[in-house]
C-alpha positions, 0 to 999 in steps of 0.5 A: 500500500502506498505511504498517504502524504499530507497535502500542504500549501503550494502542494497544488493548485486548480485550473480554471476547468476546475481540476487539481494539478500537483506541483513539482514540490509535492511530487518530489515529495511523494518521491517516485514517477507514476508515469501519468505524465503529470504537468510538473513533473520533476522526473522527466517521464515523456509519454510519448516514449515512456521512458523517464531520463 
């Protein structure tokens, strides 16, 4: 099971569609890539190739 991390400020933010976008500071501190191709992610995960540099 994965570890559950408090949300904190400047961990997201909601876009004007109403959606809730991570930023880069709380997926590092979750700590590893989920390959959904997150806006800000700090892995590099590119889904066109799937593959993270």
């Amino acid at each position: 099971m994965k570890e559950y991390i408090p949300l904190e400020e400047g961990d997201y933010y909601y876009t004007e569609e109403g959606y809730r976008v991570f930023t880069e500071q709380y997926l590092l501190k979750r700590g590893y890539c989920c390959e959904s191709g997150c806006r800000h992610c700090p892995y590099g995960y590119n889904p066109k190739t799937n593959t993270i540099r």
